[in-house]
Backbone as JSON, one array per atom type, in Angstrom:
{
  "sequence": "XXXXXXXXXXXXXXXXXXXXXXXXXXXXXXXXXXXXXXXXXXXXXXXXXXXXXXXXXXXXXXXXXXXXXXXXXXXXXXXXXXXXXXXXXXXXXXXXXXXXXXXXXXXXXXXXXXXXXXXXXXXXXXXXXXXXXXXXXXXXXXXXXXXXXXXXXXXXXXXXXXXXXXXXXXXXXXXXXXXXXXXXXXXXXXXXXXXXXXXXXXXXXXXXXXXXXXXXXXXXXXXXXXXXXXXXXXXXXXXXXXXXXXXXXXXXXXXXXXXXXXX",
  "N": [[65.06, 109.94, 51.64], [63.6, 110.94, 48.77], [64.77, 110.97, 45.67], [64.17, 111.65, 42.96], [62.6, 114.19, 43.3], [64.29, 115.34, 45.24], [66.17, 116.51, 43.46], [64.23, 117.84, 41.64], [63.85, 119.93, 43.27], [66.45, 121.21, 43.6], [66.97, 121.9, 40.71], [64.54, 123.34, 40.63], [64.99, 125.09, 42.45], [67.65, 126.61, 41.57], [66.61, 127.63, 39.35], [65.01, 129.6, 40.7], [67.4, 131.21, 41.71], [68.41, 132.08, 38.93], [66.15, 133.54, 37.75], [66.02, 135.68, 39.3], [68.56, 136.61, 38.97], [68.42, 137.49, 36.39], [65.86, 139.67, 36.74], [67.27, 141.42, 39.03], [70.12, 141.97, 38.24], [73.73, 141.19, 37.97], [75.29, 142.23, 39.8], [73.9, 142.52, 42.37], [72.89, 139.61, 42.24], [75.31, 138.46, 43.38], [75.83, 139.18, 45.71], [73.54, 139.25, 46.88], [73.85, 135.72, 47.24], [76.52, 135.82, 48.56], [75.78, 136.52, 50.78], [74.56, 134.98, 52.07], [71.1, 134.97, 51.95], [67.84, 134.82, 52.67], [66.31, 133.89, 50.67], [68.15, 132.15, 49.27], [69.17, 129.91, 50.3], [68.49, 127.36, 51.38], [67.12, 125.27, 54.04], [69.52, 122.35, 53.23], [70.78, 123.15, 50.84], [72.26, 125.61, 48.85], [73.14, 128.48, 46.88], [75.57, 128.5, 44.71], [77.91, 130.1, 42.85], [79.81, 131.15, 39.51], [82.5, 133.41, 37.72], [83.19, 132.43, 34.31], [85.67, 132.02, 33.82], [86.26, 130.41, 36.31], [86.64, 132.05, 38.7], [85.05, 132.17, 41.9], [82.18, 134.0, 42.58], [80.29, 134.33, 44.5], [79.0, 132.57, 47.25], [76.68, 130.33, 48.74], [77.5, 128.43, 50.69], [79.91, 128.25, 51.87], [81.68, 130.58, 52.46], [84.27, 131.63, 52.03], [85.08, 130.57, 49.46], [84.72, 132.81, 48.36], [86.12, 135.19, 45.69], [87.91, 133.4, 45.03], [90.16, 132.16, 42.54], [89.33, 128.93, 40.79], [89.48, 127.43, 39.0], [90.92, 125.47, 38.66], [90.5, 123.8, 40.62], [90.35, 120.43, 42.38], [88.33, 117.66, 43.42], [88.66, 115.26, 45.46], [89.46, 112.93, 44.07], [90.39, 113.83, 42.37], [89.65, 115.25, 40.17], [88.95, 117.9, 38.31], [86.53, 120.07, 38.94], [85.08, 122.35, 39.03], [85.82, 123.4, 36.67], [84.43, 121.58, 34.75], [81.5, 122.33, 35.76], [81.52, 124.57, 35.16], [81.72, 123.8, 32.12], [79.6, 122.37, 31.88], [77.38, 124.48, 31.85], [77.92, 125.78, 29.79], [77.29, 124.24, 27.58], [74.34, 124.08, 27.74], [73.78, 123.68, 30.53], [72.45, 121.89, 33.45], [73.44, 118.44, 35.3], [76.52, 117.78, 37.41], [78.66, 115.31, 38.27], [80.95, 115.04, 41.43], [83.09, 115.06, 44.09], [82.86, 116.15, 47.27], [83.79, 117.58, 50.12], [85.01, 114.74, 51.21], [82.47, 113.23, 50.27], [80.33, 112.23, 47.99], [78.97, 114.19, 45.59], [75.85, 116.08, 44.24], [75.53, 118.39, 41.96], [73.66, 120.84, 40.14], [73.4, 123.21, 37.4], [73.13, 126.27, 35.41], [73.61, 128.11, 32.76], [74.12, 131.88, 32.97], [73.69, 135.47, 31.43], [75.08, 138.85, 31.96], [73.21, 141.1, 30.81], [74.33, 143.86, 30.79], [76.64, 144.17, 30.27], [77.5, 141.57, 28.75], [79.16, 139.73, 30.15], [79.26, 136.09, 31.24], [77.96, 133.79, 33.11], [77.53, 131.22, 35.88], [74.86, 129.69, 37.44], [74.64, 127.98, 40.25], [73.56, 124.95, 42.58], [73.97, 121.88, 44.68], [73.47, 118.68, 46.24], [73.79, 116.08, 48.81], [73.25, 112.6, 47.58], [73.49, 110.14, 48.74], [71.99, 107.99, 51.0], [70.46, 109.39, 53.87], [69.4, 108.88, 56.71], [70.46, 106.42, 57.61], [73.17, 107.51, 57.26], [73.5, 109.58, 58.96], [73.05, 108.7, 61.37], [74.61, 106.5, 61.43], [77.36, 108.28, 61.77], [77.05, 109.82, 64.19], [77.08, 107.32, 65.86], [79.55, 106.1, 65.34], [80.65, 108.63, 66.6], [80.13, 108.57, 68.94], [81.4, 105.9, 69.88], [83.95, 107.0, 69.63], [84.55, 109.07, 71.5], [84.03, 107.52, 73.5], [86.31, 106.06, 73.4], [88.55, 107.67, 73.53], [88.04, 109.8, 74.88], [86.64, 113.18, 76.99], [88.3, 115.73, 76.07], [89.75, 115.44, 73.58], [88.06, 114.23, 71.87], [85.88, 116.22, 71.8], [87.56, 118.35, 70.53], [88.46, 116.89, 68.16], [86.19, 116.8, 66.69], [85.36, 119.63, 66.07], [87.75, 119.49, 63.69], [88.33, 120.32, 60.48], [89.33, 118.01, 59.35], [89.04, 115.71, 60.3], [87.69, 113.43, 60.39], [84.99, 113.61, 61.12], [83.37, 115.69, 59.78], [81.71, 115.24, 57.27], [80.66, 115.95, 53.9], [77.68, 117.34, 53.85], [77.36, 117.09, 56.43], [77.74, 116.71, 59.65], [79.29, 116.73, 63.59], [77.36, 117.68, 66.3], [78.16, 118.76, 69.86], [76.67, 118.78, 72.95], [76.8, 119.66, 76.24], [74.67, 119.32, 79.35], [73.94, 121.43, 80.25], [73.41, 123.2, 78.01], [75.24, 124.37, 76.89], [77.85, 124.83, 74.21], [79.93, 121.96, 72.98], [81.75, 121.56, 70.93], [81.32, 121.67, 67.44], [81.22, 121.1, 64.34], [82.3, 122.66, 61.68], [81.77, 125.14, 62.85], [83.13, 126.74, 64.22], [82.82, 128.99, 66.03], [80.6, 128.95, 67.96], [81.46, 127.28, 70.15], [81.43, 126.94, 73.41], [79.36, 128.52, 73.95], [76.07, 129.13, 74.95], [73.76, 127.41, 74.73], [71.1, 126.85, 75.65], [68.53, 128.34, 75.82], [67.7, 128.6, 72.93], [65.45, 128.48, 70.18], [63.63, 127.31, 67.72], [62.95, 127.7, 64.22], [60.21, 127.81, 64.41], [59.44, 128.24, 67.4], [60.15, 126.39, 68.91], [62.17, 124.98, 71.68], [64.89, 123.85, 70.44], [67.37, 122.53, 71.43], [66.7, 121.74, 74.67], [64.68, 119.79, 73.49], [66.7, 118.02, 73.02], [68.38, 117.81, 74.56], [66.19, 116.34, 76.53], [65.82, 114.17, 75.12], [68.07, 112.57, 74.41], [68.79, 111.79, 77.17], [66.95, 110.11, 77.18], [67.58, 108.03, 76.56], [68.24, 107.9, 73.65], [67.82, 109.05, 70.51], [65.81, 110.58, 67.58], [65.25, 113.81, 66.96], [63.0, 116.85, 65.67], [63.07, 119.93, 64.24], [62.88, 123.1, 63.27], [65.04, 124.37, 60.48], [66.62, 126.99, 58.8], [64.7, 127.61, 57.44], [63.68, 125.43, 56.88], [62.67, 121.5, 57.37], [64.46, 119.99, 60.48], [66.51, 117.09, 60.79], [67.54, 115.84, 63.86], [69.5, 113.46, 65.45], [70.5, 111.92, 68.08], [72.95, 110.87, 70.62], [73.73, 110.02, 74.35], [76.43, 110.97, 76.34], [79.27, 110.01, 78.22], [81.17, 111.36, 80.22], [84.23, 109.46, 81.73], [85.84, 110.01, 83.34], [84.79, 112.28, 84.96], [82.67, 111.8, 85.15], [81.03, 113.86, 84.29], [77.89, 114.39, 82.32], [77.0, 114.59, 78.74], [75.6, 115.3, 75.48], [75.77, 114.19, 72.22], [75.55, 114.76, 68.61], [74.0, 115.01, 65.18], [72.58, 115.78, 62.21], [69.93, 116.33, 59.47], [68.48, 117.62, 56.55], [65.87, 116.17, 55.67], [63.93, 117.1, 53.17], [63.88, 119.36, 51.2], [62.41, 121.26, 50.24], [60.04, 124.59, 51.93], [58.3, 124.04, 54.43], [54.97, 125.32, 54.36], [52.86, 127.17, 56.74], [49.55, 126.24, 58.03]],
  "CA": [[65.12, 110.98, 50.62], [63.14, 110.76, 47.09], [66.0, 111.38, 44.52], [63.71, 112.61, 41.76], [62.13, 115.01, 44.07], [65.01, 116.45, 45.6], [66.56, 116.74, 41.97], [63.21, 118.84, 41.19], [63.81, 120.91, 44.09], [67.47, 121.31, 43.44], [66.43, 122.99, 39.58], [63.39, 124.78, 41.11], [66.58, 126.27, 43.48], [68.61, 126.99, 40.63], [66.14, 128.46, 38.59], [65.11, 130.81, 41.16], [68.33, 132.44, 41.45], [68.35, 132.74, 37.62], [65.13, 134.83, 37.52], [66.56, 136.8, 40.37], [69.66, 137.42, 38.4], [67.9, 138.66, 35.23], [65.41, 140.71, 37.39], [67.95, 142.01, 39.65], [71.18, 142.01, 38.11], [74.64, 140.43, 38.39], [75.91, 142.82, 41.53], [72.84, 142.42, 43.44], [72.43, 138.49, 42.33], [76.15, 137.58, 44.29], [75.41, 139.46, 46.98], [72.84, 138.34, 48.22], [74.04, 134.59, 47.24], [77.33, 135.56, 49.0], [75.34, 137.02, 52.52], [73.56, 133.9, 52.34], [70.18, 135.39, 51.83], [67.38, 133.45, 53.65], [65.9, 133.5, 49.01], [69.2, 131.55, 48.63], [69.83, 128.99, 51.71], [66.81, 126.91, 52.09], [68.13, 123.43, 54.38], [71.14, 121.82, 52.99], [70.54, 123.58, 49.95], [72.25, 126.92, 48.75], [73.26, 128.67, 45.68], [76.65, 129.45, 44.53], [77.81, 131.29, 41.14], [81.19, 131.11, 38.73], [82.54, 133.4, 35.71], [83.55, 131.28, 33.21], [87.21, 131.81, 34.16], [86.3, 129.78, 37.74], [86.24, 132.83, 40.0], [83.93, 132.38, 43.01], [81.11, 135.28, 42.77], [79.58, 133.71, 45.44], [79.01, 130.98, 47.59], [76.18, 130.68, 50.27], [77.93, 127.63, 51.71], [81.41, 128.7, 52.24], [82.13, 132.16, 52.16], [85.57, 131.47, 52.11], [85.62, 130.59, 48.36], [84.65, 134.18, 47.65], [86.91, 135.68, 44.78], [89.35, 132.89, 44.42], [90.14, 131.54, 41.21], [88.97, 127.98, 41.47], [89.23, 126.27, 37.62], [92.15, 123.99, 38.59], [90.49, 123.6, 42.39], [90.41, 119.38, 41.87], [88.34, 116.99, 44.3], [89.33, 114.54, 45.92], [89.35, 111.89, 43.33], [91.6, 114.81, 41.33], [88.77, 115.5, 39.16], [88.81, 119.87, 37.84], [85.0, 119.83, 39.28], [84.81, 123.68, 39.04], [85.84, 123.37, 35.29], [82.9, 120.89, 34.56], [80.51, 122.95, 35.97], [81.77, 125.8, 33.9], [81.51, 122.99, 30.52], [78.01, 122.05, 31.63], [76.94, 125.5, 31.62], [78.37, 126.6, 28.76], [76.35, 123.74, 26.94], [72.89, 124.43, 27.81], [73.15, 123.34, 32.12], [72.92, 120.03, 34.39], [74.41, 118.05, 36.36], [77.8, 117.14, 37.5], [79.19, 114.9, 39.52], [81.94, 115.19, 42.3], [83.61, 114.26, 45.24], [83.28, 117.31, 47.84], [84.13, 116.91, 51.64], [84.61, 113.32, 51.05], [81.12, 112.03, 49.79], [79.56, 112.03, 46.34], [77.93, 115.73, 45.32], [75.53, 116.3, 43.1], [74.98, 119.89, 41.82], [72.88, 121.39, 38.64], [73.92, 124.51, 37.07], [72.25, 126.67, 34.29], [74.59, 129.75, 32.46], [73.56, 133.54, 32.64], [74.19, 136.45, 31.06], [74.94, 140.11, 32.0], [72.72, 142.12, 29.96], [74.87, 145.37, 30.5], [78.18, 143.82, 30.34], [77.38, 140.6, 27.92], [79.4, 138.43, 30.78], [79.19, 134.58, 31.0], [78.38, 133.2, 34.65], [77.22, 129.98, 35.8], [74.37, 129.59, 38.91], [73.92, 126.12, 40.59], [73.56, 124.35, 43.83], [73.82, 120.47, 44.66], [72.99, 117.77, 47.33], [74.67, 114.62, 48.52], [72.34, 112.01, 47.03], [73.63, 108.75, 49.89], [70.68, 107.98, 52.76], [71.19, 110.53, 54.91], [68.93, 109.02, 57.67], [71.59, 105.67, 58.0], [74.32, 107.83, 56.98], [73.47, 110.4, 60.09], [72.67, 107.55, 62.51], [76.33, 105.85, 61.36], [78.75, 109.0, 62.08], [76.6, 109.35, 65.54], [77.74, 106.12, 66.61], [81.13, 106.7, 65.87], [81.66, 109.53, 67.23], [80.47, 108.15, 70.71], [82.73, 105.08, 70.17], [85.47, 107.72, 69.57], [84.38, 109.28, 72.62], [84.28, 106.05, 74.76], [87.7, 105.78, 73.65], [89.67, 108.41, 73.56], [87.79, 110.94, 76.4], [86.16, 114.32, 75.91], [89.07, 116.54, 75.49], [90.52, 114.13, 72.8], [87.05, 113.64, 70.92], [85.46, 117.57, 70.92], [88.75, 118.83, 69.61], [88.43, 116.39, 66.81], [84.63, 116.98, 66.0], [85.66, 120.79, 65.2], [88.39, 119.51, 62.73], [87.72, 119.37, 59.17], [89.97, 116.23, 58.81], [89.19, 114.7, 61.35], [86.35, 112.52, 59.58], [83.51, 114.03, 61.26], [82.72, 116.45, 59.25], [81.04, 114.32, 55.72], [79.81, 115.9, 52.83], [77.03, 118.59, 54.35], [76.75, 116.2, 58.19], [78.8, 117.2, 60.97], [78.89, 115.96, 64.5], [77.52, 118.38, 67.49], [78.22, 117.61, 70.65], [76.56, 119.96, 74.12], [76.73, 119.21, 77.69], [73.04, 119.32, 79.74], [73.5, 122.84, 80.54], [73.26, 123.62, 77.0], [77.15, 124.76, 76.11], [78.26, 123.89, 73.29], [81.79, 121.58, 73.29], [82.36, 121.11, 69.44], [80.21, 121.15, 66.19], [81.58, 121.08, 62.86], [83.32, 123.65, 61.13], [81.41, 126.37, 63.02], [83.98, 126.8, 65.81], [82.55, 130.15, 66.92], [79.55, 128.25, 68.75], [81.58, 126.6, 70.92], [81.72, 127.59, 74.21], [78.52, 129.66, 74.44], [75.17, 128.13, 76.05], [72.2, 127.55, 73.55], [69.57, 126.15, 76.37], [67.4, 129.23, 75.37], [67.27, 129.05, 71.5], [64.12, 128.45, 69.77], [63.62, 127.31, 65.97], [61.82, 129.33, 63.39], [58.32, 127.28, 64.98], [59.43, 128.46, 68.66], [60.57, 125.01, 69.74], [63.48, 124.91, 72.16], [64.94, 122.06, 70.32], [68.17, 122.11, 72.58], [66.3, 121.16, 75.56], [64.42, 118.65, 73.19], [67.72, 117.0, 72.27], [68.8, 117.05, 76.12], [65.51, 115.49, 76.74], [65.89, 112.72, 74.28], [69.28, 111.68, 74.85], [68.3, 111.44, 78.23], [65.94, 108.97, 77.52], [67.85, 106.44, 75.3], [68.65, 109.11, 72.35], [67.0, 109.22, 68.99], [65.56, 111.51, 66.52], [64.4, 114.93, 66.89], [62.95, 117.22, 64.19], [63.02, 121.05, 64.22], [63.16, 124.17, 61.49], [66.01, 125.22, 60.36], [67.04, 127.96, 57.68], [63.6, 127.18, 56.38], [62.76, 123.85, 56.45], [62.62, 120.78, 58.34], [65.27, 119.31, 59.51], [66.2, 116.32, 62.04], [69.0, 115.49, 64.13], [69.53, 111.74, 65.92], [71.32, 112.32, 69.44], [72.98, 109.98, 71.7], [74.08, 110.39, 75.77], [77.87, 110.17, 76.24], [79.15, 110.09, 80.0], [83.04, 111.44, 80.26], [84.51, 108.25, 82.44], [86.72, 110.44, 84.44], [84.53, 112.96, 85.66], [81.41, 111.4, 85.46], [79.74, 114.42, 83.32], [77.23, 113.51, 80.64], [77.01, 115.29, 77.73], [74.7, 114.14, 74.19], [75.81, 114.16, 70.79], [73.79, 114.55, 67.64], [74.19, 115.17, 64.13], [71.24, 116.04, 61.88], [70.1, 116.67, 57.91], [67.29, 117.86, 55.99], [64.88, 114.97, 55.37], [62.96, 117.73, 52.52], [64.77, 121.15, 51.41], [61.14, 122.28, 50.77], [59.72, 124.75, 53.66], [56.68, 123.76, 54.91], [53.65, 126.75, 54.9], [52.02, 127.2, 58.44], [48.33, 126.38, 57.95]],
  "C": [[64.57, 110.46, 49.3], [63.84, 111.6, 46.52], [65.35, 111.64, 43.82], [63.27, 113.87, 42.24], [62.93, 116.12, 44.56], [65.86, 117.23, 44.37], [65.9, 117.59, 41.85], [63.46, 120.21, 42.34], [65.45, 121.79, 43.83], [67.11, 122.33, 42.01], [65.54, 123.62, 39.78], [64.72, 125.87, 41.86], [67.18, 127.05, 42.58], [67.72, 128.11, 39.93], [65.69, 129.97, 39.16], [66.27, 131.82, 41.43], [68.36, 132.84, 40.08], [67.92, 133.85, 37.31], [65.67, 135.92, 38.5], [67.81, 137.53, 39.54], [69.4, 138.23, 37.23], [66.92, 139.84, 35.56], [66.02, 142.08, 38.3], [69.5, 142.26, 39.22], [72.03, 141.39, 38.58], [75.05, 140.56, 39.73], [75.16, 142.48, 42.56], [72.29, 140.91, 43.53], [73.58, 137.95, 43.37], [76.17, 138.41, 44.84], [74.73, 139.18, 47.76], [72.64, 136.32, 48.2], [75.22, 134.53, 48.44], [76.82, 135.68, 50.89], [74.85, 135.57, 53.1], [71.84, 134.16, 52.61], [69.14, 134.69, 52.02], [66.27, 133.31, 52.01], [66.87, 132.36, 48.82], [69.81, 130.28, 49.26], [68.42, 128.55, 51.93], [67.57, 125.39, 52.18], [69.29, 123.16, 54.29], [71.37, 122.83, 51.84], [71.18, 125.24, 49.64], [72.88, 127.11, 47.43], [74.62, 129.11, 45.94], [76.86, 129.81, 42.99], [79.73, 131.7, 40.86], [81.22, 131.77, 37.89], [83.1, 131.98, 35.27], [84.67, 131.19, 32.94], [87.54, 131.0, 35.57], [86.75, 130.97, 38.85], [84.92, 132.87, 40.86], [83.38, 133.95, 42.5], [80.28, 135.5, 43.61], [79.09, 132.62, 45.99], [78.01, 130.95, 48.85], [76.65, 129.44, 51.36], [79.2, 127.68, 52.25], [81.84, 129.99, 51.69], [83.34, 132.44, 51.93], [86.25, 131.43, 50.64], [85.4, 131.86, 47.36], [86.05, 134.86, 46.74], [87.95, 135.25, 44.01], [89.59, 132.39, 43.02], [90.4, 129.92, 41.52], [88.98, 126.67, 39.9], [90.09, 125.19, 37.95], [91.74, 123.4, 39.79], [90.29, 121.56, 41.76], [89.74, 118.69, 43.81], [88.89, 115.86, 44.64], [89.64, 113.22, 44.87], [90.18, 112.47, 42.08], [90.65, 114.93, 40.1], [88.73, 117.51, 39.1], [87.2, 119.59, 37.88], [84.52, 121.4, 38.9], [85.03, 123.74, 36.88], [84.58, 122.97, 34.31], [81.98, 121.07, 34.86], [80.49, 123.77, 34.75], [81.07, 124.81, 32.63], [80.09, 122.65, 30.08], [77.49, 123.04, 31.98], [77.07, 126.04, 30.33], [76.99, 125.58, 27.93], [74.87, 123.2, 27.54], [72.73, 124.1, 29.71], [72.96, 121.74, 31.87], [73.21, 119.6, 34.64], [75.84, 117.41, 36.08], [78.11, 116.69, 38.63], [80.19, 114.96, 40.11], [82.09, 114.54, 43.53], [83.75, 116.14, 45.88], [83.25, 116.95, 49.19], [84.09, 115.65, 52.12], [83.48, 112.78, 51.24], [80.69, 112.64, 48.98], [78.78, 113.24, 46.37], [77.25, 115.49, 44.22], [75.08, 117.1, 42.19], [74.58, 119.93, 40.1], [73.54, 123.19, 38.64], [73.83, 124.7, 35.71], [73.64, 128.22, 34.26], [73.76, 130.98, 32.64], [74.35, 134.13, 32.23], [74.06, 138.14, 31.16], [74.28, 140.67, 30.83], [73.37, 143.68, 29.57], [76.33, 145.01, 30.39], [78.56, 142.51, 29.0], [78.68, 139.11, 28.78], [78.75, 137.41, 31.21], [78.93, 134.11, 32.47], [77.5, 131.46, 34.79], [76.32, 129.98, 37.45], [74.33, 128.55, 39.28], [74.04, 126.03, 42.34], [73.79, 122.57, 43.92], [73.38, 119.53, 45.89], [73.83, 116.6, 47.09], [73.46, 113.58, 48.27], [72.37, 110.31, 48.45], [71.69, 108.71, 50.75], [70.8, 108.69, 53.91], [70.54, 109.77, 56.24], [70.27, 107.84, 58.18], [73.07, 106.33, 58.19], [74.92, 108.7, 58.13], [73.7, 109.5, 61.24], [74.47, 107.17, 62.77], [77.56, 106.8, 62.16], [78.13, 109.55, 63.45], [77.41, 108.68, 66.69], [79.02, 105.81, 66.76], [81.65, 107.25, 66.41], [81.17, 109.28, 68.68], [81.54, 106.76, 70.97], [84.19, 105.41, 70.22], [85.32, 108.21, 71.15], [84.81, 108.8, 74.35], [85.56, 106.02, 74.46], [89.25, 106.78, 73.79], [88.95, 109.85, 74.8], [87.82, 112.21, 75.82], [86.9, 115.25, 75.75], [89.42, 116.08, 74.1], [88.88, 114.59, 71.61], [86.32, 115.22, 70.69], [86.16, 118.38, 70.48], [88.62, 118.33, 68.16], [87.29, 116.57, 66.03], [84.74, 118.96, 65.37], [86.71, 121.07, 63.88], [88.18, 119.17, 61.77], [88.47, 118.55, 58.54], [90.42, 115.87, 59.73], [88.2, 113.61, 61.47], [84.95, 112.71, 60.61], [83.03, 114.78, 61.03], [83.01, 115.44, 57.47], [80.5, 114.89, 54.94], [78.82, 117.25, 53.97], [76.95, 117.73, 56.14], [78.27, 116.11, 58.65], [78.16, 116.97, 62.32], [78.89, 117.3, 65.87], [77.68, 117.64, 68.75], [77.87, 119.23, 72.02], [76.53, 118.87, 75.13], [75.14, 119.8, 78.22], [72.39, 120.72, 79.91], [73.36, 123.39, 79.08], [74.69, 124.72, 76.05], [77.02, 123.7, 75.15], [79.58, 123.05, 73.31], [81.86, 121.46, 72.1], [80.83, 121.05, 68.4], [80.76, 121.71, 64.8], [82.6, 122.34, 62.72], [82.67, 124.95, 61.82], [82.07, 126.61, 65.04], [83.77, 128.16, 66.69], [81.4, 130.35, 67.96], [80.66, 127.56, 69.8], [82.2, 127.28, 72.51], [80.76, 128.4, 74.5], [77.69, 128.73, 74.65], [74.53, 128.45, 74.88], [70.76, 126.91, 74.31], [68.23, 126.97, 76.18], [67.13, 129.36, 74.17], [66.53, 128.2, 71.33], [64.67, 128.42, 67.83], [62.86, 128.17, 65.26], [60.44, 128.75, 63.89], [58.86, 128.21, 66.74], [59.96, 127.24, 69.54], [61.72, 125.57, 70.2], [63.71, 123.22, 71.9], [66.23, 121.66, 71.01], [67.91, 121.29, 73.5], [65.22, 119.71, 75.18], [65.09, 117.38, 72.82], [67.84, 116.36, 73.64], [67.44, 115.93, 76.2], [65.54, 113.66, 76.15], [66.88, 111.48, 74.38], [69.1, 111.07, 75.92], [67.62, 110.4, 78.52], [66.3, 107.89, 76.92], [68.22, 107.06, 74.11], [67.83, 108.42, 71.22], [66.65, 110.37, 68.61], [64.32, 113.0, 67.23], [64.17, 115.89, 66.03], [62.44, 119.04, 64.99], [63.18, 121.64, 62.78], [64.16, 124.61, 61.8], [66.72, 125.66, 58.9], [65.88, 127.73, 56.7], [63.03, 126.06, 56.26], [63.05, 122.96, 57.71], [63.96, 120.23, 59.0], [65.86, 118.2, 61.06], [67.39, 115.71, 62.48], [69.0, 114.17, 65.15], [70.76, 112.33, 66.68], [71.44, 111.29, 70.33], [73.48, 110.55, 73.24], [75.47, 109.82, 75.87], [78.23, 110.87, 77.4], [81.07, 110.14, 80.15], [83.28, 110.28, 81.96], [85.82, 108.99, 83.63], [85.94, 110.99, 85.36], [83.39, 112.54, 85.49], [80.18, 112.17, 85.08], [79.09, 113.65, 82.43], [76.79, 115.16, 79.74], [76.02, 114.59, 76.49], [75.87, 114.85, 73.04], [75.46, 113.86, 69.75], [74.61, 114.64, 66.3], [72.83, 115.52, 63.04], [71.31, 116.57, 60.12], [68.67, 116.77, 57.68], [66.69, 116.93, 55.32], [64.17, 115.08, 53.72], [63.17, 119.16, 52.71], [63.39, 122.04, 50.9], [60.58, 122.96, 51.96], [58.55, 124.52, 53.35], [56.26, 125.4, 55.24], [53.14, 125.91, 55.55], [50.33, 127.18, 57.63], [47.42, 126.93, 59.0]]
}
């Protein structure tokens, strides 16, 4: 990852919801931040939006923090992170740092203002700044040494819990069997249990059957589009010791929250 770069991409992000919000208005700017609007979700990358009392207005990464009142919300390090957004909005925007799903955030955020109302809001987005390619590779390897040791009931139960340390900061640990079921992947527990051997990325790749393939062969890195951009997931082969299935497990992060144009 080039940290000045993704920084630049991070305030190009930001700024485009801005102009969207003075072109389009407040109602129509957290709406389509809250749908997750494929303007607003590019990679790891998405926009969310605060009044200046810490009510969610929208969130394209957790829909969940829609409406709550969030000024006292405190990360893990007991830091009021939602407050200090608010503070560095109020005085002119930029960054703040945090602690969000245990690992280091780093989000930008610029103020707006209702033109028909004269309310105060705050737009931003952030990124975890670590090495994502070691950092992916690392919680990988764990979670097949969890695997090897505790057996796959035990280990894709725990890969859908969010404290159960495989879900980090935006990297979470999938895990399918050959037929292309899913058994566990992050916080999105409504995948699990359905087959994905037929899905296709925004290029047409079936990168399922490119993961099976890979694992298959010794595991490593495979790179597909997704929500816009590139983005690449590192998969190993893990072999349940009772029943003698094999299954892979991957994990994966956006290398470059720019999308690539098709030439």
């Amino acid at each position: 990852m080039d940290f000045e770069q993704k920084k630049n991409d991070v305030i190009a992000f930001v700024k485009k919801g801005v102009s969207y919000f003075y072109s389009q208005g407040a109602e129509k700017t957290f709406c389509a931040i809250q749908s997750g609007d494929a303007d607003f979700v590019l990679g790891d990358l998405y926009l969310f939006a605060f009044d200046f009392d810490g009510i969610c207005k929208g969130s394209g990464g957790d829909k969940g923090l829609y409406g709550q009142a969030l000024l006292r919300l405190r990360d893990e390090e007991g830091i009021c992170f939602v407050k200090d957004l608010i503070e560095m909005a109020k005085s002119g925007g930029g960054w703040v740092e945090y602690i969000w799903e245990y690992a280091p955030k780093l989000s930008y955020v610029e103020k707006v203002q209702d033109k028909a109302t004269g309310a105060l809001y705050l737009i931003g987005a952030g990124f975890y700044p670590p090495s994502k390619m070691c950092q992916t590779k690392g919680l990988v390897d764990r979670a097949v040494d969890y695997f090897n040791q505790y057996g796959a009931q035990i280990a894709f139960a725990l890969f859908s819990y969010e404290l159960g340390g495989f879900i980090i900061g935006d990297l979470y640990i999938f895990a399918y069997d050959y037929d292309g079921k899913c058994m566990g992947i992050g916080k999105f527990k409504e995948m699990i249990g359905k087959n994905f051997i037929d899905s296709k990325d925004e290029s047409g790749v079936y990168f399922i059957k490119a993961m099976i393939s890979t694992a298959k062969n010794g595991g490593g890195w495979v790179a597909y589009r997704w929500k816009g951009a590139k983005k690449v997931s590192y998969v190993r082969e893990i072999e349940d010791k009772e029943t003698g299935k094999k299954y892979f497990i991957g994990s994966g992060f956006y290398p470059d929250s720019k999308a690539e144009i098709p030439v």
